[in-house]
VEXDREN-2710 file (C-alpha; in Angstrom, 1 decimal):
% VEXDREN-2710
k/r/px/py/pz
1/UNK/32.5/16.2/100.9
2/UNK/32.5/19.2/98.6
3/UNK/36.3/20.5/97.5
4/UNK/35.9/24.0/99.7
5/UNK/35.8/22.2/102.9
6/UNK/38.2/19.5/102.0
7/UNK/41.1/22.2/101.3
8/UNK/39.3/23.8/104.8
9/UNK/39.8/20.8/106.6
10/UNK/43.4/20.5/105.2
11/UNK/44.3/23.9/106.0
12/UNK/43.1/23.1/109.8
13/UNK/45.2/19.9/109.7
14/UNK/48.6/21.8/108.3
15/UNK/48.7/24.1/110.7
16/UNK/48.6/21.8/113.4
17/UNK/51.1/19.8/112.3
18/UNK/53.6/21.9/109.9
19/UNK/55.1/24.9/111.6
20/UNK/56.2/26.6/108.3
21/UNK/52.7/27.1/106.5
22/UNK/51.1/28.1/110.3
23/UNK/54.0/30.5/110.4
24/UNK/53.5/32.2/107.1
25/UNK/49.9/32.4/107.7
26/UNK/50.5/33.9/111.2
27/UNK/52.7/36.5/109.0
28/UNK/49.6/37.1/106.5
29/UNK/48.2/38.6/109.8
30/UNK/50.6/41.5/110.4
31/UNK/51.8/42.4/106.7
32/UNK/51.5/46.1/106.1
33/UNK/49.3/47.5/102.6
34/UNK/48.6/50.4/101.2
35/UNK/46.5/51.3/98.4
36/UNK/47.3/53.9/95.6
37/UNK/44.4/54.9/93.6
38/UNK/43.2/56.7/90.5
39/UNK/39.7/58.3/90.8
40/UNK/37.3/56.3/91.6
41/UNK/38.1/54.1/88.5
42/UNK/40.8/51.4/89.8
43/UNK/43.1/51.1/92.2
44/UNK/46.7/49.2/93.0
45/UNK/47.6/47.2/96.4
46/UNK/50.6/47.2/97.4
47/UNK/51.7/44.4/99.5
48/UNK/55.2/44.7/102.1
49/UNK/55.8/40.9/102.0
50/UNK/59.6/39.8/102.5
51/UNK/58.6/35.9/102.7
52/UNK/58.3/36.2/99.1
53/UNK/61.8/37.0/98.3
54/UNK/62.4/33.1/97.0
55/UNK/60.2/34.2/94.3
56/UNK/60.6/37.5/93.5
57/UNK/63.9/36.9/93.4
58/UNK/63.8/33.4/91.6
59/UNK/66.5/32.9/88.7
60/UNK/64.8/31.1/85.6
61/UNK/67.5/30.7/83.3
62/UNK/67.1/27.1/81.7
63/UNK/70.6/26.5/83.6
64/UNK/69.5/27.2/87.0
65/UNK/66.3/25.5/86.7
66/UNK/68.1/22.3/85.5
67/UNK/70.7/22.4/88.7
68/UNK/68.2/22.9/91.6
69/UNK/65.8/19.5/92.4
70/UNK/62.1/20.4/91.5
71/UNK/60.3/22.0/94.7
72/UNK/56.7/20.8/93.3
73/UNK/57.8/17.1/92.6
74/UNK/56.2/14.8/95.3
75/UNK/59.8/13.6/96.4
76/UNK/61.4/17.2/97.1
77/UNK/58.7/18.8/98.6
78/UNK/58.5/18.9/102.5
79/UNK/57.7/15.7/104.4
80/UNK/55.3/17.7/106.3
81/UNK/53.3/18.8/103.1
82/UNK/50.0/17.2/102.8
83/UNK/47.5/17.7/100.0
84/UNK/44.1/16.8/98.1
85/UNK/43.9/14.5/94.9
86/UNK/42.0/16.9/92.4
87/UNK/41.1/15.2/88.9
88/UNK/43.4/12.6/89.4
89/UNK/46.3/14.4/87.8
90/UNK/46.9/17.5/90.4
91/UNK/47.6/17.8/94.3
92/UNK/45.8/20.6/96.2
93/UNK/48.8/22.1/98.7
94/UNK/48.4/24.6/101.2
95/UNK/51.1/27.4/100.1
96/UNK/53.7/28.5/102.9
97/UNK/54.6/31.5/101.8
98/UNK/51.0/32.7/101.3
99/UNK/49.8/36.2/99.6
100/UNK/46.1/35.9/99.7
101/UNK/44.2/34.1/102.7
102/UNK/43.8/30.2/101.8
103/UNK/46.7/30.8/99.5
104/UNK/46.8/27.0/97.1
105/UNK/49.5/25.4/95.0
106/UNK/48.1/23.3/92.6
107/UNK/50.6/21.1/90.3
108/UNK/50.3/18.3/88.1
109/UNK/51.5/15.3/89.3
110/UNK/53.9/14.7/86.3
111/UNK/56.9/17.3/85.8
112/UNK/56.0/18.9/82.6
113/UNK/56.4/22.6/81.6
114/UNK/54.2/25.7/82.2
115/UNK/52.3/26.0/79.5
116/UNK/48.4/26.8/79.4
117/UNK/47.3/25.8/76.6
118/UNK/45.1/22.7/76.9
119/UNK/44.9/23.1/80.8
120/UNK/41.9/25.9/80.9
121/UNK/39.3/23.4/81.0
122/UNK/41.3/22.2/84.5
123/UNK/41.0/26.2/85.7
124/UNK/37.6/26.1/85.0
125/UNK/37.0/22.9/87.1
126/UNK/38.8/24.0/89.4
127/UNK/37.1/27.3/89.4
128/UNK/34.0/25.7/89.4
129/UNK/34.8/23.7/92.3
130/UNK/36.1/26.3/94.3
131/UNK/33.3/29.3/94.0
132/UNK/34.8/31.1/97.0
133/UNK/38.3/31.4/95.3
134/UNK/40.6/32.9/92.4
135/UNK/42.5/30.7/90.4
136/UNK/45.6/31.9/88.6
137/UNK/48.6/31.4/86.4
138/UNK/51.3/32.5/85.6
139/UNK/53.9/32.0/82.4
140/UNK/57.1/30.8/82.6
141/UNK/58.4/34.4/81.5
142/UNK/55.9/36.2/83.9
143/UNK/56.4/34.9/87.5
144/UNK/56.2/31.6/87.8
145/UNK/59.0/30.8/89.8
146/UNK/58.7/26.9/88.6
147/UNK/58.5/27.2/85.0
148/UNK/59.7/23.7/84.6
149/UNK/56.1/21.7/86.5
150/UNK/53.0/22.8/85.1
151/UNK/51.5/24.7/88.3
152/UNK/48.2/26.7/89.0
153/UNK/47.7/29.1/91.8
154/UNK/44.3/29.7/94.3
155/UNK/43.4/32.0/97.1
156/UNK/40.0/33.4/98.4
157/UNK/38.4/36.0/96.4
158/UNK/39.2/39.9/97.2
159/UNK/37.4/42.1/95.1
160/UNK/40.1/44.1/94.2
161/UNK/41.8/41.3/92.1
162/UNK/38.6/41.3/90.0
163/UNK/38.5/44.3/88.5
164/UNK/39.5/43.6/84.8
165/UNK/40.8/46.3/82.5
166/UNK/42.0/49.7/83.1
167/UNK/44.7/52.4/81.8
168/UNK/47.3/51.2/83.7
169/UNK/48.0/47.5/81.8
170/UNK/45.5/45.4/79.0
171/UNK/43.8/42.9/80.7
172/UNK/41.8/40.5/77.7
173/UNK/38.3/39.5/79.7
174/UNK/36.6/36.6/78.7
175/UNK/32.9/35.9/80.5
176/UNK/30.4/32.8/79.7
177/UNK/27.8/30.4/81.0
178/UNK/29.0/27.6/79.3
179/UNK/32.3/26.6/79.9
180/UNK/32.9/25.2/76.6
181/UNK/32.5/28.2/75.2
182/UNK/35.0/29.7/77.9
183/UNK/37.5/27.7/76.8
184/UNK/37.2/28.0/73.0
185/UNK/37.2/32.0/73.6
186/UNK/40.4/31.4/74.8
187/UNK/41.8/29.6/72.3
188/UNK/41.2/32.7/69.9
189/UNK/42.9/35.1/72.4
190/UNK/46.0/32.4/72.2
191/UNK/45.9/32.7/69.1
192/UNK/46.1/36.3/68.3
193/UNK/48.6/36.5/71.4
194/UNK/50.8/33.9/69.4
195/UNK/50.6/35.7/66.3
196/UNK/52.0/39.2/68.1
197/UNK/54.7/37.0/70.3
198/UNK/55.5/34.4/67.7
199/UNK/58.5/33.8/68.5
200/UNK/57.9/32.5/72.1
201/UNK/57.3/28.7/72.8
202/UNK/54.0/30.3/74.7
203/UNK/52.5/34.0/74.5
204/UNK/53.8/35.7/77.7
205/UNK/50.7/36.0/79.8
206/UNK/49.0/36.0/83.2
207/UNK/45.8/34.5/83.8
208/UNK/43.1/34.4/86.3
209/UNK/39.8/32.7/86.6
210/UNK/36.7/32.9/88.5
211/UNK/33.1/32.0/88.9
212/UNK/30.6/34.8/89.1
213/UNK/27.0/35.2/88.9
214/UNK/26.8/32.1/87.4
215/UNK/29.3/32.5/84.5
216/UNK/32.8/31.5/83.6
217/UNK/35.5/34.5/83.7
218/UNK/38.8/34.8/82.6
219/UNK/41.2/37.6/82.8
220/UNK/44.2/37.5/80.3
221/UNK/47.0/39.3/81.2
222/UNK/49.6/40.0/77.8
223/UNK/52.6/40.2/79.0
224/UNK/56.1/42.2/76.9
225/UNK/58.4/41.7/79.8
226/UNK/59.2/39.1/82.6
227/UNK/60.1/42.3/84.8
228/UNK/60.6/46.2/84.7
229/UNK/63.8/47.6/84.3
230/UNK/63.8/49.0/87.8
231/UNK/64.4/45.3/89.0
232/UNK/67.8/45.3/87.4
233/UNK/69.0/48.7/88.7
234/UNK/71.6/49.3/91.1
235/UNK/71.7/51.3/94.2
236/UNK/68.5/53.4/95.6
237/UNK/67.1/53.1/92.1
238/UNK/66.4/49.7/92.3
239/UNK/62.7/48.3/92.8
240/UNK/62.5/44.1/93.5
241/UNK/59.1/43.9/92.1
242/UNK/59.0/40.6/90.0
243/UNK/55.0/40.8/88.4
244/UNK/52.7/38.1/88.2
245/UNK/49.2/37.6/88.3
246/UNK/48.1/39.1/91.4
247/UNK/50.4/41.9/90.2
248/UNK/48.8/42.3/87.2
249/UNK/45.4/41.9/88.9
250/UNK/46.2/44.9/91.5
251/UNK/47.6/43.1/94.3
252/UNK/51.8/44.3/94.0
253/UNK/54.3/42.4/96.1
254/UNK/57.4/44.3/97.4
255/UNK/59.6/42.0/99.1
256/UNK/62.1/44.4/100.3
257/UNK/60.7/47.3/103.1
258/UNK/62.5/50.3/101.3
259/UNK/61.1/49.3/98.4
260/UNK/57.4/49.4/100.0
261/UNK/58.6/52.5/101.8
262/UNK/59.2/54.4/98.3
263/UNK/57.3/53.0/95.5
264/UNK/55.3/56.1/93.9
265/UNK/51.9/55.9/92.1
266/UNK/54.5/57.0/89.1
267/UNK/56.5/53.7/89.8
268/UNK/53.6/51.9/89.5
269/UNK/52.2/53.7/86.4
270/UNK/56.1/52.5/85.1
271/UNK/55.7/49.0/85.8
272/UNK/53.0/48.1/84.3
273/UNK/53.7/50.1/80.8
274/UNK/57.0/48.4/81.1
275/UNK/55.6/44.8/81.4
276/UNK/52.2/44.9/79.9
277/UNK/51.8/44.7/75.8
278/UNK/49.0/46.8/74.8
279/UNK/46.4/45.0/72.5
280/UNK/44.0/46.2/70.1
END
C-alpha cells in the first residue's frame, strides 16, 4: 500500500474513533477566509482559526519548554492518537487542530531539537512519498510550537501556498530533478543564511517542500523575527499573529476574531517586513 492511502486510511480510522481530530476537522469546515490581494501578482489568506490559539500563543522560552511534558513524545501524546511508521525513525499523526485539509504531524521518534539541517533528505522522502501534499517546517524561533522534538508538518496542496517569492517577504526557491542535488542546494543557502545570522544555533527560517512536474522544490523562508511587534502590543493595537510556514507561504492564521475582523492589507504588508530578512 502506497503512503497516500495509508495516511487516507488512517484519517478514516481517527475520526471514527477519536472525537478531538473529527472535531477539529468538522471545524476546518466552517472557518471563515478572506483573501487580500496585490494585482494580479500574489495574494495573502487569511485564516479566522481560534483552535490554534495553543500555538499561536505557545511560550518557547528554554524554561517553559523544560516544565511542560513533551506533547510529541509517544508517552504524552493522546491514548487515542494513532499513526504510520515512516523510515523507521518518524510517526505519521493525524493533526487535531488542523489548518490545511489532511493536516500531518510528523516527528522523530527520539526527542531531539528542531534543527533542519541533515533532515532535508527526510522532506524530500517524504515529499516524494506524498505527491498530493506540502511538507513544511518550521524553526524553533519561527513557529514551531515544539522546538524541543524535531517535527515536520504536511497537509494537501492549495496552490496558493506555492507561490514562491514576492514583495511582501524573501522566499529562497530551490527546484531540481535529482534530489541529491536538492539537498546539496540547500546546504549552500544554510550556509550563507548562517553566515548573516551567525550567532543563532540555526538560521531562523521556514521551509516548505513539494513535488512538481517531476522535480524537487523547496521554498526557504529567512526569517529576522519570531513574531511582529503587534503581537506584543497592548489594547486594540494588538495583533496575535505568531508566523510560520504557512504564514510565510500566504496562508495567515488569526486566532482571535477581532483580530480577523481588523487586520488591513497594511498590517499584513507590516508583518512580513517585520519578520522576514531580505536577502541578496
Amino acid at each position: 500500500m502506497d503512503l497516500q492511502r495509508e495516511i487516507s486510511h488512517l484519517f478514516s480510522a481517527q475520526q471514527r474513533d477519536w472525537e478531538q481530530l473529527r472535531d477539529g476537522i468538522s471545524q476546518l469546515d466552517n472557518l471563515r477566509e478572506k483573501e487580500f490581494a496585490w494585482g494580479d501578482d500574489y495574494r495573502v489568506r487569511l485564516q479566522f482559526n481560534p483552535a490554534r490559539m495553543v500555538s499561536t500563543a505557545a511560550t518557547i522560552s528554554k524554561e517553559a519548554i523544560e516544565k511542560r511534558p513533551c506533547f510529541l513524545c509517544e508517552a504524552n501524546r493522546p491514548a487515542q492518537q494513532r499513526g504510520v511508521p515512516f523510515m523507521g525513525k518518524y510517526i505519521i499523526l493525524c493533526n487535531p487542530f488542523p489548518i490545511l485539509r489532511n493536516h500531518l504531524t510528523i516527528p522523530l521518534h527520539s526527542h531531539v531539537p528542531q534543527r533542519i539541517r541533515k533532515k532535508t533528505a527526510d522532506m524530500l522522502t517524504l515529499a516524494e512519498q506524498l505527491p498530493d501534499y506540502l511538507v513544511f517546517y518550521n524553526g524553533p524561533q519561527c513557529g514551531a510550537s515544539a522546538p524541543d522534538h524535531f517535527h515536520l508538518q504536511a497537509g494537501l496542496k492549495v496552490p496558493l501556498l506555492m507561490q514562491g517569492d514576492n514583495e511582501l517577504r524573501s522566499c529562497l526557491q530551490i527546484e531540481s530533478e535529482n534530489k541529491n542535488e536538492t539537498q546539496e542546494l540547500f546546504e549552500d543557502v544554510y550556509q550563507y543564511l548562517h553566515h548573516l545570522q551567525p550567532e543563532e544555533t540555526e538560521p531562523m527560517m521556514n521551509v516548505i517542500a513539494f513535488t512538481e512536474d517531476n522535480k524537487y522544490k523547496l521554498h526557504i523562508f529567512p526569517r529576522k523575527a519570531h513574531r511582529p511587534g503587534h503581537y506584543y502590543e497592548k489594547g486594540k493595537k494588538q495583533l496575535l499573529v505568531s508566523p510560520g510556514a504557512l504564514d510565510m507561504a500566504g496562508m495567515m492564521i488569526c486566532v482571535r476574531e477581532e483580530d480577523f475582523e481588523k487586520i488591513s492589507q497594511q498590517d499584513i504588508e507590516d508583518i512580513y517586513s517585520q519578520v522576514s530578512m531580505p536577502v541578496i
